[in-house]
C-alpha positions in Angstrom: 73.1 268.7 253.8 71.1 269.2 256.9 67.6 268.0 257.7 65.8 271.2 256.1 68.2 271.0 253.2 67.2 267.7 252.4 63.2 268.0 253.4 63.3 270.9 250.9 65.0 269.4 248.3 63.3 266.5 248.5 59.8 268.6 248.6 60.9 270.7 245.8 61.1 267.5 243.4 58.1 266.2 244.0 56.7 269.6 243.6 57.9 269.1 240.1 55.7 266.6 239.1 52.2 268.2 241.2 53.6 271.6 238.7 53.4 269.4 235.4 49.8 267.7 235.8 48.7 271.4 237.3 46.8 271.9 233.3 44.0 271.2 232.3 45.2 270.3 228.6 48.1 268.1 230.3 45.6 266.4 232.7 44.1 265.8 229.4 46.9 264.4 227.4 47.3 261.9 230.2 44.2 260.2 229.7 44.9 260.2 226.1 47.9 258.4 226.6 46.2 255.9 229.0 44.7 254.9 226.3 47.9 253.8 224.0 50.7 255.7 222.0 49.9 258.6 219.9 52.0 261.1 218.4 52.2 265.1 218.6 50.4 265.3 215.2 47.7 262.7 216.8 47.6 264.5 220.2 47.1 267.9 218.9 43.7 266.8 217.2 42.5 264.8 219.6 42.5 267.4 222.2 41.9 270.0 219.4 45.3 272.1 220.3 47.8 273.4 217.9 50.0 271.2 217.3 52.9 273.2 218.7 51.0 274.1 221.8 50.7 270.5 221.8 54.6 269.5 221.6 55.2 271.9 224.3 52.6 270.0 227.0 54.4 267.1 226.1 57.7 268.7 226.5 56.6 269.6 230.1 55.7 266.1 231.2 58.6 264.5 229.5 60.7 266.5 231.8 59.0 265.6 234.5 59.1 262.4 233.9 55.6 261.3 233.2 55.9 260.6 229.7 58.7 258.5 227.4 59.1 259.0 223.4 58.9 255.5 221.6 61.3 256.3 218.0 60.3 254.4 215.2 62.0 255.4 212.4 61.1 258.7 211.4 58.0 258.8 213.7 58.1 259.8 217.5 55.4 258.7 219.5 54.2 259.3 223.3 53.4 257.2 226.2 53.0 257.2 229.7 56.2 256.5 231.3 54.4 253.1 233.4 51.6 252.8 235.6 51.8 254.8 238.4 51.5 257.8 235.9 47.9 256.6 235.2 47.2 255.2 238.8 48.0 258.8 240.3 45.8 260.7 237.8 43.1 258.4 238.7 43.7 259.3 242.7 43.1 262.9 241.5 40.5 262.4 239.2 38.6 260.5 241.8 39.9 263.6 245.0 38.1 265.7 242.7 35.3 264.3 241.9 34.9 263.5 245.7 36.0 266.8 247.1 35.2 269.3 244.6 31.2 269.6 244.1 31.7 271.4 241.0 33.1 268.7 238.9 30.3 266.1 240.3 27.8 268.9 239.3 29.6 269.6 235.9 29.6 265.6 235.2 26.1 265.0 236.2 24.2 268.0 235.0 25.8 267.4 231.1 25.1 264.1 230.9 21.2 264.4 232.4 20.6 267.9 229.8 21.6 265.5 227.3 22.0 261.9 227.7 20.8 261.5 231.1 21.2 257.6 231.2 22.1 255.2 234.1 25.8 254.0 234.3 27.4 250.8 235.4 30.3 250.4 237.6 33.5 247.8 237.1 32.0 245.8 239.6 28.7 245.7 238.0 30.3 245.0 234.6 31.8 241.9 236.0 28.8 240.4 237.5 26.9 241.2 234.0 29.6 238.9 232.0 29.4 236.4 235.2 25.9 235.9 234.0 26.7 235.8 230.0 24.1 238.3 229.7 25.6 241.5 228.8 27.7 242.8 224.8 30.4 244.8 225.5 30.9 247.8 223.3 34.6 249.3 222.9 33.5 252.9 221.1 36.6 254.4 220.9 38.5 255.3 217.7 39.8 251.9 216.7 43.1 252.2 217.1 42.9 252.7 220.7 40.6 249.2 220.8 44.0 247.6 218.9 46.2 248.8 221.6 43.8 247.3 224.4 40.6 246.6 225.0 38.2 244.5 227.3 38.3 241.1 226.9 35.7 240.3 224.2 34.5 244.0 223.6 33.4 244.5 220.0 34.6 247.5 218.6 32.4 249.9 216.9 33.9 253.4 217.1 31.2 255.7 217.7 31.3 257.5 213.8 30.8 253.6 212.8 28.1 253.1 215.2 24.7 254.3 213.5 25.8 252.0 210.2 26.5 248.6 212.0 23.7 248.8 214.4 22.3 245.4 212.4 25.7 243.7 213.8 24.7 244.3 217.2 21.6 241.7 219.4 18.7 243.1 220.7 18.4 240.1 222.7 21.2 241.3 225.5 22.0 244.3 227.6 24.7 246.2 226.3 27.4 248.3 227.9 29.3 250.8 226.2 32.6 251.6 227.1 35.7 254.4 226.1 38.3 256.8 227.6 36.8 257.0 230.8 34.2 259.2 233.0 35.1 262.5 231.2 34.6 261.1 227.7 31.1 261.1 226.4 31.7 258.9 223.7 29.9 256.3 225.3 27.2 258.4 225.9 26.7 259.1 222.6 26.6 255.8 221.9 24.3 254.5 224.6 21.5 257.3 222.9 22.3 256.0 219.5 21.2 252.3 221.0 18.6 253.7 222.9 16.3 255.0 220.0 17.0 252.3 218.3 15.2 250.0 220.7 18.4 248.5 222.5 18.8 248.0 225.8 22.0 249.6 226.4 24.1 251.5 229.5 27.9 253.1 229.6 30.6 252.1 232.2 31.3 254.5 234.5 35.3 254.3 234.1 36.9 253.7 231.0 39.0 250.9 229.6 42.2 252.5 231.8 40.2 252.0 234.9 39.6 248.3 233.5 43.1 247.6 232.7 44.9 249.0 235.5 43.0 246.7 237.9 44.2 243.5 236.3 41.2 242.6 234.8 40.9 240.3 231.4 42.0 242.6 228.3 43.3 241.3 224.7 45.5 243.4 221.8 44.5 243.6 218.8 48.0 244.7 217.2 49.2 243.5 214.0 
């Protein structure tokens, strides 16, 4: 093999990879699975595919490498294949938002027509629970907050939300978390708090973001 040979096969792998995450339902399936295991049947409504449109994404990125199957029994479930999967869709998440004006636009524009709230970052978030004056809120599905959550969140998915509002104090700030800046769950909940006379924000990033820079989490797992 000469030096073009091996440049182009080398290329041509990597290429691979850049091929699988080039969909928008696969670039969304990724930050699904960020989020913990799920299976096809799971997957497919959570991204509101079929589910054998789903199974074929998944094919895709297990061929590539960027997911694993987890047997148990007679159930199959998905995950990222480690880390790095999640740190490079980050990068791109983060090139895109930086380089591409329309998805800053898309971003900011939805959320000021409907929520049009201010967000905290990580760093802010850290300084908050520095001063012990901030209630985290975990508002995703709650099997996701089992898998992982920040350290101390309360869970309170956001269909529970409107019904345990009593559970919550009106005497702190508080921050509501989920998937991460493409998931208006925590939007959703930070209006539900809002007219109800709490003083409440979202995190910017999502519990991925949290977890991936080594911050405090817990599992809530049986």
């Amino acid at each position: 093999m000469n030096k073009r040979e091996f440049k182009d096969s080398v290329y041509s792998e990597l290429a691979k990879i850049t091929k699988s995450l080039a969909n928008p339902h696969r670039l969304e399936i990724i930050e699904l699975l960020a989020q913990g295991e799920y299976s096809v049947e799971q997957i497919a409504e959570q991204t509101h595919l079929p589910v054998a449109n789903a199974s074929q994404h998944l094919q895709v990125l297990k061929v590539a490498q960027i997911v694993d199957v987890n047997r148990q029994g007679n159930f199959i479930y998905y995950r990222l294949a480690n880390a790095n999967v999640f740190k490079t869709w980050r990068a791109l998440r983060e090139l895109g938002i930086e380089r591409i004006a329309t998805i800053e636009k898309l971003v900011k524009n939805f959320r000021k027509s409907k929520f049009d709230f201010e967000s905290v970052t990580i760093d802010q978030l850290i300084k908050k629970i520095e001063l012990g004056k901030v209630t985290i809120l975990d508002v995703r599905p709650e099997t996701e907050y089992n898998k992982g959550h920040i350290a101390n969140a309360i869970s309170m998915p956001l269909d529970q939300l409107s019904k345990r509002l009593k559970e919550l104090p009106k005497c702190t700030e508080i921050v509501a978390y989920c998937r991460g800046p493409f998931c208006v769950f925590a939007d959703e909940a930070v209006a539900i708090l809002v007219k109800a006379g709490y003083k409440a924000t979202r995190l910017e990033e999502g519990f991925p973001d949290w977890k991936i820079q080594e911050l405090p989490v817990e599992i809530s797992m049986n």
